[in-house]
C-alpha positions, -999 to +999 in steps of 0.1 A: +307-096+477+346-098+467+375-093+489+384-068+472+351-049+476+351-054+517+384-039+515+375-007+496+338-005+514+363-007+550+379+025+537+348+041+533+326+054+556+290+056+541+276+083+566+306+109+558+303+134+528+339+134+512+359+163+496+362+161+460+395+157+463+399+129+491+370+111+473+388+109+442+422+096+460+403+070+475+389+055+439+423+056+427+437+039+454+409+012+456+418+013+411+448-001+417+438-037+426+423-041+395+438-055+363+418-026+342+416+009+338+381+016+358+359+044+347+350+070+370+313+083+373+291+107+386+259+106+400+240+138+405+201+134+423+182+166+413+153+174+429+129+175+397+102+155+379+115+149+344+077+139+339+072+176+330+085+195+303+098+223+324+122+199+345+137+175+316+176+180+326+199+176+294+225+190+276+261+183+265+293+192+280+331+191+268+353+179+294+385+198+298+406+161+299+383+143+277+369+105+292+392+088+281+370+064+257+370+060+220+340+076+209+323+063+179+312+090+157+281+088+124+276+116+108+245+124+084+262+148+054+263+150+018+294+166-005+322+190+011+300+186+044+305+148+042+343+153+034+350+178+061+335+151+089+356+128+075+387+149+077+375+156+112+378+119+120+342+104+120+342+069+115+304+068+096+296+098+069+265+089+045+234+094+036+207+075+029+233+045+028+236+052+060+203+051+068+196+015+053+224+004+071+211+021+102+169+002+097+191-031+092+203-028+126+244-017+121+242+007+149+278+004+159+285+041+168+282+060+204+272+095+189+250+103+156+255+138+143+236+155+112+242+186+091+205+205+090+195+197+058+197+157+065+170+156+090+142+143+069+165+114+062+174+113+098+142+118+109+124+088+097+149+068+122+133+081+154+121+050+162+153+037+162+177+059+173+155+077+197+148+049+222+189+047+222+196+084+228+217+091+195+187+108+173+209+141+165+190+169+184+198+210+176+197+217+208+223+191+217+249+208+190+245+173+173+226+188+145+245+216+128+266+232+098+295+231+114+299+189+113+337+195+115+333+213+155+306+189+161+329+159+154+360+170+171+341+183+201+325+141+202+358+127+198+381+152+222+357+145+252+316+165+253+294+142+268+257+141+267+242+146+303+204+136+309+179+133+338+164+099+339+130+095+354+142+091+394+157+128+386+191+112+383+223+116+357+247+094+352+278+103+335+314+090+330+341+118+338+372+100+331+397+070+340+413+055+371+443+061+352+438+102+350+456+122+374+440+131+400+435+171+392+423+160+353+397+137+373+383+168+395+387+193+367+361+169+347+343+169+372+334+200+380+329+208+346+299+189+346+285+202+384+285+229+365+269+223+333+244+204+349+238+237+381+235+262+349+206+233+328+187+239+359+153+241+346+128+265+350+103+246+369+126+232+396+118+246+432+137+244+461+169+229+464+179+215+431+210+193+436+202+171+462+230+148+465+263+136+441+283+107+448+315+095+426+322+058+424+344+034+398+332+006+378+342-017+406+341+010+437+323+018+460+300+048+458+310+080+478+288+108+488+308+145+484+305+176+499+282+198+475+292+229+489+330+223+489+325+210+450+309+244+445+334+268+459 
């Protein structure tokens, strides 16, 4: 373990569960020894079984401040469609072009998006782009008309939230750089998106336990109730 990582473990007392706000403080302070802008990120233990259908978790989420990322945007659309994605900024807009380039292995993008009438192109790359978590999903908002909302919401800050198997999401909520009020405003946001995907066949208490940490932090349990009010 690093010096630096005793000295931000000594300011942390693992038993305690933190205020949003004094957790956040904390990171940043602990941010500073660092010669890079950490990311900050949330942990949320739900008390599910993602093995069933009625308790897969997942869903998407803009966050008020953005993550402060460069998000690297494909987008499945032919004629005006394929013009207005570009105008909204995506950095990939083909078709089947983009599909070859896709089976040869250029996956150099963070989020795939695809106007409705695409998918039978877009659906022979399942096997690709499933295992991955970028196959463009209408549930997600990542298949639609609208590619123009679709890409600026990708680029100005919604992220994908999903369940793994432990019940666990992961998800990135901003920069050590952020203030700290844009830091807790993204966070809540997605407490809440992920306390309103509560799924149907979830019993008891749902949200078990959320901890914040940095990329080089040290993980700090918060006060679910106080994050809630």
């Amino acid at each position: 373990m690093s010096k630096k990582m005793k000295a931000a473990l000594e300011k942390v007392n693992r038993e305690q569960f933190y205020a949003l706000t004094e957790a956040v403080k904390i990171l940043k302070e602990n941010a500073k020894a660092r010669n890079f802008d950490e990311t900050i990120e949330v942990a949320m233990n739900l008390n599910i079984d993602p093995k069933h259908a009625d308790q897969s978790v997942r869903g998407m989420v803009s966050l008020p401040n953005g993550t402060g990322a460069t998000v690297v945007v494909a987008v499945f659309a032919r004629d005006a469609k394929a013009e207005e994605a570009k105008a909204a900024g995506a950095d990939f807009v083909g078709a089947e072009d983009l599909a070859d380039d896709i089976k040869s292995g250029k996956i150099n993008f963070d989020r795939c998006i695809a106007t409705p009438d695409m998918m039978p192109v877009v659906g022979k790359l399942g096997k690709v782009l499933g295992p991955k978590g970028l196959m463009p999903n209408p549930k997600l908002g990542t298949v639609t008309p609208d590619v123009k909302k679709a890409v600026s919401d990708a680029k100005g800050g919604a992220i994908e939230f999903r369940a793994e198997k432990t019940g666990i999401v992961h998800a990135g909520v901003g920069k050590a750089s952020f203030d700290d009020k844009k830091i807790i405003e993204n966070v809540q946001a997605l407490v809440n998106a992920i306390q309103k995907a509560r799924p149907s066949g979830a019993k008891g208490t749902y949200v078990e336990k959320i901890s914040i940490t940095s990329t080089m932090g040290p993980g700090i349990k918060l006060d679910i109730g106080q994050i809630a009010a």
